[in-house]
C-alpha positions as CSV (number, residue, x, y, z in Angstrom):
1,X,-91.3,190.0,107.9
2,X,-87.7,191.4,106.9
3,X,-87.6,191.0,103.0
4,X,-84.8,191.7,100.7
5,X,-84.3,192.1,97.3
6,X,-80.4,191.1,95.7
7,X,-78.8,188.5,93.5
8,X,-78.3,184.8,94.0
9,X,-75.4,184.2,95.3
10,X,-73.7,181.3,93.1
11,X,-71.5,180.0,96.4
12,X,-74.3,180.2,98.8
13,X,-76.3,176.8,98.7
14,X,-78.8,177.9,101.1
15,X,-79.8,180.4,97.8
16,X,-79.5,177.9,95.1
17,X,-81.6,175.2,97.3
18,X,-84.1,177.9,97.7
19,X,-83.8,178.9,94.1
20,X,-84.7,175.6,92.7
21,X,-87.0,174.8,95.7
22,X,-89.2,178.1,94.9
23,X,-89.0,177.3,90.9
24,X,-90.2,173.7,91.5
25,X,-93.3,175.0,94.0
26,X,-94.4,177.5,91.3
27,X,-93.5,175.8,88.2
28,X,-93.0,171.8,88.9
29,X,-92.9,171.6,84.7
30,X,-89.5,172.7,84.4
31,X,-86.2,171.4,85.4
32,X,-84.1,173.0,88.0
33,X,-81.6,171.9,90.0
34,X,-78.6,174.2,92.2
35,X,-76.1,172.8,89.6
36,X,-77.8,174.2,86.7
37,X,-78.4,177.5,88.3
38,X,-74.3,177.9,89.1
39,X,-74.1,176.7,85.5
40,X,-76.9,179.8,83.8
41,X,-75.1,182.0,86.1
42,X,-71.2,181.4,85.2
43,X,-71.5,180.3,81.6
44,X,-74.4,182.7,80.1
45,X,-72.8,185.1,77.6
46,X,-71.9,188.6,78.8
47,X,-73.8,190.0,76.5
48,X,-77.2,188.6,78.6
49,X,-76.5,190.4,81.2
50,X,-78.1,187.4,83.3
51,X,-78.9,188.8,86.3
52,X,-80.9,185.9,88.5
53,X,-82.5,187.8,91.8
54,X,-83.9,186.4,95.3
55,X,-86.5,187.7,97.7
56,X,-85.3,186.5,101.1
57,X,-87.7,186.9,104.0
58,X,-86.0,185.6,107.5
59,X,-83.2,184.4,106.2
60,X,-85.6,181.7,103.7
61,X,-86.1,182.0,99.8
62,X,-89.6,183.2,99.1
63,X,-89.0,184.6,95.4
64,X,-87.1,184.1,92.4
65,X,-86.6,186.1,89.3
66,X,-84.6,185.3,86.1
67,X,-83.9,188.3,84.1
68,X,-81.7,188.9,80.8
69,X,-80.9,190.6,77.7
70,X,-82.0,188.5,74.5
71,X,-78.5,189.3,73.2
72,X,-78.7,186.9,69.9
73,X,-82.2,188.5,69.1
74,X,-82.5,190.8,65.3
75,X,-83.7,193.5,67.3
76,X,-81.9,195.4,69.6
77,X,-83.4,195.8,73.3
78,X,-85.5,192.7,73.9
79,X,-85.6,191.8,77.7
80,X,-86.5,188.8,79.4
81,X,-87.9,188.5,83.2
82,X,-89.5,185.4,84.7
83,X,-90.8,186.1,88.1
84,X,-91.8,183.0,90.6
85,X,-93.2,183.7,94.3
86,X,-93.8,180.9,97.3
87,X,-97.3,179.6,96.8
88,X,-97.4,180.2,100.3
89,X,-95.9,183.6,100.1
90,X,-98.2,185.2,97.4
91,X,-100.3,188.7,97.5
92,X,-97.4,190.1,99.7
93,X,-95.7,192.5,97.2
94,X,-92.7,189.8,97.1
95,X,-93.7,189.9,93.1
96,X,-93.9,193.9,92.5
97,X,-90.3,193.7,94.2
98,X,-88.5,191.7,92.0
99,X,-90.4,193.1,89.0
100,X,-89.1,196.1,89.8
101,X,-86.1,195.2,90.2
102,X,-85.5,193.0,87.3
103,X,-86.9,196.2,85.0
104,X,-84.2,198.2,86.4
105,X,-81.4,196.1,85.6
106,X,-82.9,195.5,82.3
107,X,-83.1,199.1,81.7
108,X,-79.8,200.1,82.7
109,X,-78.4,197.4,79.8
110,X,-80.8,199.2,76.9
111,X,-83.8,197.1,76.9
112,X,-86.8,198.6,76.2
113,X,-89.7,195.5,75.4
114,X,-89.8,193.7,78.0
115,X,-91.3,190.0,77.9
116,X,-92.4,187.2,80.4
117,X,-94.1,184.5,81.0
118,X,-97.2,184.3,83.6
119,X,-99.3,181.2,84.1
120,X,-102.5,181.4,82.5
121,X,-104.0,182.2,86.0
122,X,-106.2,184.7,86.8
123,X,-104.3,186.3,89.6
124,X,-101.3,185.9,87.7
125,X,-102.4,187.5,84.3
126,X,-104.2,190.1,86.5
127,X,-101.1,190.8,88.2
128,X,-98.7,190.9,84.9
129,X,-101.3,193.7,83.9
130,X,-101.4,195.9,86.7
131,X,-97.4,196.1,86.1
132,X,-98.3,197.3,82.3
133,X,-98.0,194.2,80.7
134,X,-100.5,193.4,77.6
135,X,-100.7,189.6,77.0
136,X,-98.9,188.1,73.7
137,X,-98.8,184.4,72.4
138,X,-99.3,181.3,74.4
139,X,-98.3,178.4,75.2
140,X,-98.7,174.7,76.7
141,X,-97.0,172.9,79.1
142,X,-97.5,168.8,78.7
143,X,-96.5,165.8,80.9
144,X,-96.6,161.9,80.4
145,X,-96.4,159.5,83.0
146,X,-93.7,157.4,82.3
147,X,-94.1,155.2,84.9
148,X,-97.6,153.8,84.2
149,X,-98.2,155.1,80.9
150,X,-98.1,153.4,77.4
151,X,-95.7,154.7,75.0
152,X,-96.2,153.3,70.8
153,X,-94.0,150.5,70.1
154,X,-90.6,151.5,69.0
155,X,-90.6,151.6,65.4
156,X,-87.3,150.6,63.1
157,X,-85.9,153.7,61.6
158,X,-86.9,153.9,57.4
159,X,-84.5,152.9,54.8
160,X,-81.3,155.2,54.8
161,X,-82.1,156.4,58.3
162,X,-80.5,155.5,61.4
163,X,-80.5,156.6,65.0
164,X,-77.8,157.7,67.5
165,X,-77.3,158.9,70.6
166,X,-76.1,162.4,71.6
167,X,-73.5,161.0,73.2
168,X,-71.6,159.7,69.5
169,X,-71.2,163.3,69.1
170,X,-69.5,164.5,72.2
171,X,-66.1,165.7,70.9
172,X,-67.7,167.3,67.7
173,X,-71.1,168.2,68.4
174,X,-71.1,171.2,65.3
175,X,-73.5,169.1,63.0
176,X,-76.2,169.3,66.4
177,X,-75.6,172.6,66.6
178,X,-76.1,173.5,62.7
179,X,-79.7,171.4,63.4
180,X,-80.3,172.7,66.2
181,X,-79.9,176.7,64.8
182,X,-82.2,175.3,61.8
183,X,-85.2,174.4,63.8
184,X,-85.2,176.6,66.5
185,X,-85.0,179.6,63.9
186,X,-88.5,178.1,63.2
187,X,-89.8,177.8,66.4
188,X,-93.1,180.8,66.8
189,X,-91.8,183.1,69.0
190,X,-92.2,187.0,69.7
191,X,-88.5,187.3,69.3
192,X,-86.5,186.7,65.8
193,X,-82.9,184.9,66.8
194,X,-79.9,184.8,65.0
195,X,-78.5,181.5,66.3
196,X,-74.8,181.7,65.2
197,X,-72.2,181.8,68.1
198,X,-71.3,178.1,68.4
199,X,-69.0,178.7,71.3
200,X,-71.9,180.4,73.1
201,X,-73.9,177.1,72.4
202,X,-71.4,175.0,73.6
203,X,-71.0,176.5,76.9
204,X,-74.7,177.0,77.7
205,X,-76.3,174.4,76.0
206,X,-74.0,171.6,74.6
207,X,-72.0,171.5,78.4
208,X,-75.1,172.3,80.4
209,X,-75.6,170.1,83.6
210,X,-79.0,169.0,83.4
211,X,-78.4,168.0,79.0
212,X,-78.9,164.1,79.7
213,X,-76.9,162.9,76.0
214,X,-77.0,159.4,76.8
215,X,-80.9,159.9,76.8
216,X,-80.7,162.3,73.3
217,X,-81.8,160.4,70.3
218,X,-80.4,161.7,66.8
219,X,-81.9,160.3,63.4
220,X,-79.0,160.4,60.7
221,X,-79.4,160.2,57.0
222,X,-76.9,161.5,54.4
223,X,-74.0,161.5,56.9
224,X,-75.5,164.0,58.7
225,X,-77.8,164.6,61.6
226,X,-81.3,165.5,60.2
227,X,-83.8,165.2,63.4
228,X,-83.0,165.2,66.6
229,X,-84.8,165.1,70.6
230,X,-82.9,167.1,73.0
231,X,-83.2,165.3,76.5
232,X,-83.1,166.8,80.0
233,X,-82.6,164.8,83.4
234,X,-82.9,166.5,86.4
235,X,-80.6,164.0,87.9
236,X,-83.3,162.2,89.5
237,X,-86.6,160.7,88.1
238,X,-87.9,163.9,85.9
239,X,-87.0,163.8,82.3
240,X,-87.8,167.1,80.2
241,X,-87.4,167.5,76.4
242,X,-85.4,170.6,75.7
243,X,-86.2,170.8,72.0
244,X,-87.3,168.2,69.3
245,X,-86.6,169.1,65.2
246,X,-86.3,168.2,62.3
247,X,-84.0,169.5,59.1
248,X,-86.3,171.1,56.6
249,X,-85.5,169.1,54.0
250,X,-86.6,166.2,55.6
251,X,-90.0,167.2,57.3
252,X,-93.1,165.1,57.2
253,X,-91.4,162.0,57.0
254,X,-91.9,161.1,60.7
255,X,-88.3,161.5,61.8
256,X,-88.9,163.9,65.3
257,X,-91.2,161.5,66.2
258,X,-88.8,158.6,65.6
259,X,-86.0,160.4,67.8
260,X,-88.6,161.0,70.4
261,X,-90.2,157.4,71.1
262,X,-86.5,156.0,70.9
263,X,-85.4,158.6,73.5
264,X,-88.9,158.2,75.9
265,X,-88.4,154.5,75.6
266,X,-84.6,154.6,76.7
267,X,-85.7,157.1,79.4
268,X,-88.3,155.0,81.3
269,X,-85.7,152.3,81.0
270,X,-83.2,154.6,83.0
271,X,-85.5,155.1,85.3
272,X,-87.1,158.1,84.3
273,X,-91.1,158.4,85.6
274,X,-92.2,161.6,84.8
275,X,-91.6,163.3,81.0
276,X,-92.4,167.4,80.7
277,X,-92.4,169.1,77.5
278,X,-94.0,172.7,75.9
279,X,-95.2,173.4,73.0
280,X,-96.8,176.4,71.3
281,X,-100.3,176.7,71.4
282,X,-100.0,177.5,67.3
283,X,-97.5,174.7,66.8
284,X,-100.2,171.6,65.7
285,X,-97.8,169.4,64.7
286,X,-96.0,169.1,67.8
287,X,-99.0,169.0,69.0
288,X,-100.0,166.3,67.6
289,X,-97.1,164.7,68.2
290,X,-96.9,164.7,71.8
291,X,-100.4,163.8,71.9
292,X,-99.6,160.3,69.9
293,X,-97.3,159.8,72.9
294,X,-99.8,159.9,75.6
295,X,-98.6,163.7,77.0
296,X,-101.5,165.9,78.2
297,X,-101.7,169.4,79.2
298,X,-100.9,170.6,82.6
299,X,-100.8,173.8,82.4
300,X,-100.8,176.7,80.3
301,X,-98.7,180.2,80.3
302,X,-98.8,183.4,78.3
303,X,-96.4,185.3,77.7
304,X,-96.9,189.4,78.3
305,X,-95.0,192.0,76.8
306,X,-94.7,196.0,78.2
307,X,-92.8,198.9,76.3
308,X,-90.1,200.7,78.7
309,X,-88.1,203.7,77.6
């Protein structure tokens, strides 16, 4: 076997197939398609220095790695590399290779923690740890079955509230973004981001290809949006929540969970048969919430962290 370590190639569809087609065999919980790869890859700011890399053996994609600065993170240096082999080309160094790599790249840009994500496996945490990795905080992956599930009855929105859709906002989306800094600020995480470069949100997460905001359900009270469900459609029959909040101010009033069963709803009416979504294993109330929905866990990963430098 001839293997090769470089970067995707954005005009090659032979990589971007194999891209999403080795992300999908690894990790089936997340959303990936060839468009939204070109998209990460031409539209991620500089500053990331996104860097996605392939393992080619005989010409086919065998291994993946995402890699990138955390650029809007407090603290200077934090790296990011997700690495995703084959199932059926495991235990053949195709991993080390793109870890290495990846922590090269990373390196030469100044980062110096490095962080990543690794199935709760045991080859897989063994694997991160032979590589200097120590494990960190954890988290869930959930999925619903749309298609023969049952989701609660749609409820009417309370007094003073209503509910949109993502798309009422398309030519000024600020007021999502301003919610959408708010309540990922508060998300559990190992990083602390500054979430303030609304250009950057526009281009990578307002404009990105697999953002479904006819499917996006906004609750709206004061004028303003106050809870919201960020939806993702992989163009076909997977639907992902991207991220579900609510405004401070508002918590424990129900309003995610509002925003949430009007978007599932909506979504299996589309079409839509499968629903993925992650939580934190710290975060209860989300918990809780996607558990009112009928979601179970699939799967769980754990994030590992090594010192460089």
């Amino acid at each position: 076997m001839t293997l090769i370590i470089r970067e995707l190639r954005p005009d090659a569809p032979a990589d971007l197939e194999g891209f999403a087609r080795v992300r999908h065999l690894a990790m089936p919980y997340i959303l990936v398609t060839p468009d939204s790869l070109v998209h990460d890859l031409t539209h991620l700011h500089p500053d990331a220095h996104y860097r996605p890399l392939v393992a080619v053996a005989d010409g086919e994609v065998i291994g993946t790695a995402q890699v990138h600065v955390s650029h809007e993170s407090t603290e200077p240096g934090q790296g990011n590399i997700n690495v995703y082999v084959h199932p059926g080309h495991t235990r053949r160094g195709v991993g080390t290779l793109l870890l290495r790599a990846a922590e090269e790249h990373l390196a030469t840009h100044g980062a110096t923690r490095l962080h990543s994500w690794v199935l709760d496996e045991p080859g897989n945490r063994a694997f991160a740890q032979s590589h200097g990795y120590r494990p960190s905080r954890s988290a869930y992956f959930l999925r619903l079955d749309l298609a023969n599930g049952t989701l609660p009855p749609l409820q009417d929105p309370p007094p003073g509230v209503e509910l949109r859709r993502g798309s009422d906002y398309a030519d000024d989306p600020r007021a999502l973004f301003e919610l959408d800094a708010e309540t990922t600020a508060d998300e559990p995480g190992d990083v602390d981001f500054e979430f303030t470069d609304y250009g950057a949100w526009l281009e990578g997460t307002w404009r990105h290809p697999l953002l479904d905001l006819e499917l996006t359900s906004v609750a709206v009270a004061d004028g303003r949006p106050v809870a919201f469900t960020a939806a993702r459609t992989d163009g076909g029959a997977r639907y992902s929540t991207g991220m579900t909040g609510t405004a401070r101010a508002f918590r424990g009033r129900g309003l995610a969970k509002l925003a949430k069963n009007d978007s599932l709803h909506r979504a299996r009416a589309a079409g839509c048969t499968e629903a993925f979504t992650g939580n934190d294993t710290g975060n209860a109330p989300m918990i809780a919430v996607n558990e009112w929905f009928g979601y179970e866990v699939c799967a769980t990963e754990v994030r590992h962290v090594r010192e460089i430098g």
